[in-house]
C-alpha positions in Angstrom: 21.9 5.5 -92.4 23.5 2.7 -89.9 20.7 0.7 -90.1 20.2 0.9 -93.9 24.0 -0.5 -94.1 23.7 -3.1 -91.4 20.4 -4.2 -92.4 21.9 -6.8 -95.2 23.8 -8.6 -92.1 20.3 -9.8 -91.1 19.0 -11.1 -94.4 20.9 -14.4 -94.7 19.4 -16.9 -91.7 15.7 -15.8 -92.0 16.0 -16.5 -96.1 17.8 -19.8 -96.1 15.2 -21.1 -93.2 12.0 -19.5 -95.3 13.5 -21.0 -98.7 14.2 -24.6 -96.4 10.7 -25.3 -95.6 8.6 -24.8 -98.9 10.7 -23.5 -102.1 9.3 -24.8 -105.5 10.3 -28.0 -106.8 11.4 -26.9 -110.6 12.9 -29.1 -113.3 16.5 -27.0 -113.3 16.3 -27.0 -109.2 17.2 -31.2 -109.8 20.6 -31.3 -110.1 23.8 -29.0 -109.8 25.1 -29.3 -113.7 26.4 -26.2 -114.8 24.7 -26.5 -118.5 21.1 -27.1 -117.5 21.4 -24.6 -114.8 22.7 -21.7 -117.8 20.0 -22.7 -120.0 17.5 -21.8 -117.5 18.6 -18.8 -116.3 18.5 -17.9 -120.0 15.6 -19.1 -120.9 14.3 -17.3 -117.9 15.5 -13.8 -118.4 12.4 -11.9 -119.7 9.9 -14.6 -119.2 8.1 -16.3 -116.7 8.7 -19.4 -115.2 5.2 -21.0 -115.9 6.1 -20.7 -119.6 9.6 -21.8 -119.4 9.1 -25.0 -117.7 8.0 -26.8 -121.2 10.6 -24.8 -123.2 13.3 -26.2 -121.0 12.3 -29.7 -120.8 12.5 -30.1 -124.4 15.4 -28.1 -125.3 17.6 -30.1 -123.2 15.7 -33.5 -124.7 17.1 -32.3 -128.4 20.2 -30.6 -127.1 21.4 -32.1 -123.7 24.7 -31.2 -123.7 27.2 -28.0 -124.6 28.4 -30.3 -127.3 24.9 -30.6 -129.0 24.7 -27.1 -128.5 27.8 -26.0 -130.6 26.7 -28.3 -133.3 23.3 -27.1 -133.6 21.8 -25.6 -136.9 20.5 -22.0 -136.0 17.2 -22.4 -138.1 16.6 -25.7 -135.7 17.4 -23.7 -132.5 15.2 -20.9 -133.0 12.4 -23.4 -133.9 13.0 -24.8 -130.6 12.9 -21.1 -129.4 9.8 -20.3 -130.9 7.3 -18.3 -129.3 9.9 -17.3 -126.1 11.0 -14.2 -127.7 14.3 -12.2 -127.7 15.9 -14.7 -129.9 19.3 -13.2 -129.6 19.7 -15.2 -126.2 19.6 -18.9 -127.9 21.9 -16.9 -130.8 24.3 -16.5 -128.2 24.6 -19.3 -126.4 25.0 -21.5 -129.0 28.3 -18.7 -129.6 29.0 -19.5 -126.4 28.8 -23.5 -126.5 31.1 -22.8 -129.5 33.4 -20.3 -126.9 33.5 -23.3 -124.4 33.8 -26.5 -127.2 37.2 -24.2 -128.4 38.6 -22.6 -125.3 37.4 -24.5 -122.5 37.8 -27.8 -123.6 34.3 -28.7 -123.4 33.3 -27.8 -120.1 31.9 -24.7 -118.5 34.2 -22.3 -116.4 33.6 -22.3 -112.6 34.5 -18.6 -112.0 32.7 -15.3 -112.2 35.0 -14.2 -114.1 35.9 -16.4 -117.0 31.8 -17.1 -117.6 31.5 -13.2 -118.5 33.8 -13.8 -121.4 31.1 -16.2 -122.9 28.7 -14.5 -125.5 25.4 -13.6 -123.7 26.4 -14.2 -120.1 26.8 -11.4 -117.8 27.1 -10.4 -114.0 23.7 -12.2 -113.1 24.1 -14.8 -115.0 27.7 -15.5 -114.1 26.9 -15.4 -110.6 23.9 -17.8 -110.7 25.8 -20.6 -112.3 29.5 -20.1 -110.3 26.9 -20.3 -106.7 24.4 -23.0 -108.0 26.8 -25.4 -109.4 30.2 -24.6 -108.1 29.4 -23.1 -104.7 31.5 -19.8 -105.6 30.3 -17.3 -102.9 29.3 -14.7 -105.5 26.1 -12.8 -106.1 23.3 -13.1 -109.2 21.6 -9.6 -109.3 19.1 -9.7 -111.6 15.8 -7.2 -111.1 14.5 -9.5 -108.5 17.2 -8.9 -106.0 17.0 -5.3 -107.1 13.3 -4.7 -106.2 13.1 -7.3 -103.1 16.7 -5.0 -101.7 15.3 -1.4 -102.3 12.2 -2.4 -100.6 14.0 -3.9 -97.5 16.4 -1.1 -97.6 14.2 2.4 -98.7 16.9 2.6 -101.7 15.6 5.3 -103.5 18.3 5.0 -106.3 17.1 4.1 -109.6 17.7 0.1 -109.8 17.7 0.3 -113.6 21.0 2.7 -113.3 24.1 -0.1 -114.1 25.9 1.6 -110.9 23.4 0.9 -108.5 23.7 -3.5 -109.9 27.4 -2.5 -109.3 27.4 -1.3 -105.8 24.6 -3.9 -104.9 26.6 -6.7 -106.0 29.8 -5.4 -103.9 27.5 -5.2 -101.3 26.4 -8.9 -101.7 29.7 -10.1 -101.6 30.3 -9.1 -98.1 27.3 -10.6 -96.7 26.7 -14.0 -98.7 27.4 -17.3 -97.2 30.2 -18.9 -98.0 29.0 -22.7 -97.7 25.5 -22.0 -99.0 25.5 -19.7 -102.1 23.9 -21.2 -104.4 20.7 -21.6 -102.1 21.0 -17.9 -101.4 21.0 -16.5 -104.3 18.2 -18.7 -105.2 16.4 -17.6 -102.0 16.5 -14.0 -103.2 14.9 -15.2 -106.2 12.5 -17.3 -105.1 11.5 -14.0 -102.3 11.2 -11.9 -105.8 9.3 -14.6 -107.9 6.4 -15.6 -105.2 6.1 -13.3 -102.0 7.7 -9.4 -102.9 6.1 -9.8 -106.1 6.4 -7.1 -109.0 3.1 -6.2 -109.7 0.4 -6.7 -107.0 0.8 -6.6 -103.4 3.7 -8.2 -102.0 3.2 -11.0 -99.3 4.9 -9.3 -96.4 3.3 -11.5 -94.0 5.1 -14.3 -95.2 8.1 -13.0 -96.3 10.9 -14.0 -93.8 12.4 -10.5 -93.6 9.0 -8.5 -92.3 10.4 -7.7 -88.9 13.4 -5.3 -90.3 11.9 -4.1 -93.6 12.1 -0.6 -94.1 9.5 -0.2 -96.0 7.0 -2.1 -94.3 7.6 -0.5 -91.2 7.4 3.0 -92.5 4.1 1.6 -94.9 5.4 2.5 -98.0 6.3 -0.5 -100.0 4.4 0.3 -102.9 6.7 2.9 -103.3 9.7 1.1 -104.1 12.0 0.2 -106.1 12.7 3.5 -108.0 12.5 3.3 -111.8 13.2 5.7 -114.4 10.4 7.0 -116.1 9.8 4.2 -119.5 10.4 5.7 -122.8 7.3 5.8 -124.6 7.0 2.3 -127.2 6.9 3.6 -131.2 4.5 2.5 -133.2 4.5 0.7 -136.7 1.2 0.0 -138.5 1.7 -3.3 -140.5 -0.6 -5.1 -143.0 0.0 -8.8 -142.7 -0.7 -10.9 -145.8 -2.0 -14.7 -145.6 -1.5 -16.3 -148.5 -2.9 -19.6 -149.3 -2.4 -22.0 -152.4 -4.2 -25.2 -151.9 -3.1 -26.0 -148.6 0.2 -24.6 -148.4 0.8 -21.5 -147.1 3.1 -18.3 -147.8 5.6 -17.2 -145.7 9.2 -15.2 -145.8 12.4 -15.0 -144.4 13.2 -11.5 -142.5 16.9 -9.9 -142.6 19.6 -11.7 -141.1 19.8 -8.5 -138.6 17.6 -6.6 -136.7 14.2 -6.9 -135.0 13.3 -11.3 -135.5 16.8 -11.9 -137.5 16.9 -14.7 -139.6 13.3 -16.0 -138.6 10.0 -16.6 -141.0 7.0 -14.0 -141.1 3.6 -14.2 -143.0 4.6 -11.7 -146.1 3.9 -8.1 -144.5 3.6 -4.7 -145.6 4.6 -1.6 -144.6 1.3 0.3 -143.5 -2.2 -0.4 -143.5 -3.2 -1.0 -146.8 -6.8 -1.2 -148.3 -7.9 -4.7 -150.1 -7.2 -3.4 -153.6 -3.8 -2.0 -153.0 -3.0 -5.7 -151.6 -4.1 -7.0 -155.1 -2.0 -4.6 -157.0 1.3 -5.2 -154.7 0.2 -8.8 -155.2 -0.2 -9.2 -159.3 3.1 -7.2 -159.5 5.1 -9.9 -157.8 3.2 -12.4 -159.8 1.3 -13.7 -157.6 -2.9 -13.8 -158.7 -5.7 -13.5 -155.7 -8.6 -15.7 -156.4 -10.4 -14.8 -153.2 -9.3 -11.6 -150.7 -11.0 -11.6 -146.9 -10.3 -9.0 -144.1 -9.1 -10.2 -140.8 -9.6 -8.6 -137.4 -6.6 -6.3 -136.3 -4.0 -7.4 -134.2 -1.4 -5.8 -131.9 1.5 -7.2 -130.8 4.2 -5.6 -127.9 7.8 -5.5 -128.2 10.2 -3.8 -125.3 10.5 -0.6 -127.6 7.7 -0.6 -130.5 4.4 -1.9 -130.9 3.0 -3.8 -134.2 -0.9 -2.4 -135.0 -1.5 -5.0 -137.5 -4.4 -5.5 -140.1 -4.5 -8.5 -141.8 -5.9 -10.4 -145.2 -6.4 -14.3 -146.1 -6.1 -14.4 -149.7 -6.7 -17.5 -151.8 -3.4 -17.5 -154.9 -4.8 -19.0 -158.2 -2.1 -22.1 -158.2 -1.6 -21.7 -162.3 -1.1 -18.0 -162.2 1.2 -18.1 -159.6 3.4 -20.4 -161.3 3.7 -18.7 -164.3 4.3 -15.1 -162.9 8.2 -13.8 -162.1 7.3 -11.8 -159.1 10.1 -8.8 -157.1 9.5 -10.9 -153.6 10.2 -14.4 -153.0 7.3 -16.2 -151.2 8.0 -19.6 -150.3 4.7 -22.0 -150.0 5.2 -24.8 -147.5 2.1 -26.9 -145.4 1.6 -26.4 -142.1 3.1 -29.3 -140.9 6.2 -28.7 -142.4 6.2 -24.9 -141.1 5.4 -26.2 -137.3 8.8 -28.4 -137.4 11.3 -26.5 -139.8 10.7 -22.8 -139.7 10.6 -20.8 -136.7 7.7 -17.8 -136.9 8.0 -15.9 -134.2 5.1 -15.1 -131.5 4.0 -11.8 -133.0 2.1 -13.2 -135.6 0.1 -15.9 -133.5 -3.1 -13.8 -133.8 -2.7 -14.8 -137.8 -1.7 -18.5 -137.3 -5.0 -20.2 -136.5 -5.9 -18.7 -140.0 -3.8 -20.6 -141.7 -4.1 -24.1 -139.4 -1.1 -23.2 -138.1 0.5 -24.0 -134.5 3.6 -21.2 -132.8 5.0 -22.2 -129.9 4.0 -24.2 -127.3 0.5 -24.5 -129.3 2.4 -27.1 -130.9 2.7 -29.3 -128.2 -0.6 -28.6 -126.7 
């Protein structure tokens, strides 16, 4: 047990001279401003840093300060969101732009503390920005840290119980230098992004720590971390429905809450429906099907359900359309306008080619 507590005493001189001699050069790596390095770390949680890189660059081009931020329209941020996923993280920072513009007079907090008041900022979060741009010797614990620590350690706690983050980041703060903490903590995650990877083999050769990991000594790194076991994902079967008059196309605004709030969606129904029951849903929201075509399934993955979709292009007779007084409100837009005003999320981007339409970073491509 000794050497499982004294073992983090080691960790900080081998990292910082491993993350000295080759780290990745990344756009948010530049400079030390607290803004930039937030939207990163946002932007980051959940996806991977490959597919960030062009999200970042751009966001920051349209909105390159907290100020622009606060200001922004939410239909404009999530178009600039489009295609990362788990909208509620732009949602909230623009709550907490508006936190910071009111409270803060404009400027970011420096301490761990005062940035887990803001809306969508927690412990990890926090942490990253108070080291990186105000050298505050504090921790950022995300699921890197996590992994890359039970595997050095043998922890066989369960890193996704909030207690063992807890205890973690106490134990952080005892060990983390003072006049570098920013570079550690980005040490730790680069060890977790590149070399004791997720999934795969990690790189214990070159990983800076191989002469006191616990695991590696004792051969057992594939065992680590601990995870609860995953709750199995739901299911939903969904009929997608792409309707096309002349060249503009259908598409629908989803609730203001729950799953893809407040974004756009090819109409959908409920189900997997048959051609003629699309037809008769159709004619009795007054809208008229000239031409109906089946489209090859589709499945798209969420953290807790999974879409198993079926789709249908469907040609709309223009005159008929006009005339009817349907129960649903389609609104029929061209591409081009949909690819700059109205953010569609990525779960229907096996539909979008149908319709000559670009999610994303397709759009930029």
């Amino acid at each position: 047990m000794r050497e499982k507590s004294d073992i983090l005493k080691e960790i900080a001189v081998p990292l910082l001279d491993w993350y000295d001699t080759g780290h990745r050069c990344l756009p948010w790596r530049e400079n030390k401003d607290a803004y930039r390095i937030w939207v990163s770390e946002i932007m980051l949680q959940q996806t991977r840093v490959e597919a960030v890189i062009p999200y970042y660059l751009r966001f920051l081009e349209q909105f390159p300060n907290i100020e622009a931020l606060a200001l922004a329209k939410e239909e404009q941020l999530l178009k600039y969101w489009e295609g990362l996923g788990y909208y509620s993280r732009v949602r909230n920072m623009k709550k907490a732009a508006v936190q910071i513009m009111e409270h803060y007079g404009g400027v970011m907090p420096d301490s761990w503390e005062e940035l887990q008041k803001l809306s969508g900022i927690g412990s990890y979060t926090a942490g990253a920005i108070a080291s990186i741009a105000y050298n505050k010797a504090v921790p950022a614990v995300d699921g890197n840290v996590l992994r890359i620590l039970s595997r050095l350690r043998m922890d066989g706690e369960y890193i996704t119980l909030p207690t063992v983050k807890k205890r973690v980041e106490c134990e952080l703060l005892e060990v983390i230098p003072w006049e570098r903490p920013g570079d550690f903590n980005q040490a730790m995650m680069e060890l977790g992004a590149t070399v004791c990877i997720p999934n795969g083999e990690p790189g214990c050769r070159s990983c800076p720590w191989n002469t006191f990991c616990l695991s590696r000594k004792n051969d057992c790194v594939m065992e680590f971390p601990k995870r609860e076991p995953k709750k199995k994902r739901t299911v939903e079967k969904k009929t997608v429905l792409l309707l096309k008059d002349g060249e503009n196309i259908a598409i629908h605004k989803r609730p203001d809450k729950g799953l893809l709030a407040g974004l756009y969606e090819f109409p959908m129904l409920d189900g997997h429906v048959s051609d003629s029951e699309v037809l008769i849903h159709l004619k009795e929201n007054g809208v008229y099907a000239v031409r109906i075509e089946k489209l090859p399934p589709a499945v798209h993955i969420f953290s807790h359900k999974e879409w198993h979709m079926i789709g249908y292009a469907v040609r709309i007779d223009e005159l008929e359309k006009r005339k009817g007084r349907g129960k649903e409100i389609y609104r029929f837009v061209h591409p081009t306008e949909t690819e700059q005003n109205y953010p569609i999320p990525s779960a229907f981007a096996a539909y979008a080619g149908y319709m000559n339409l670009k999610l994303g970073n397709e759009r930029f491509n």
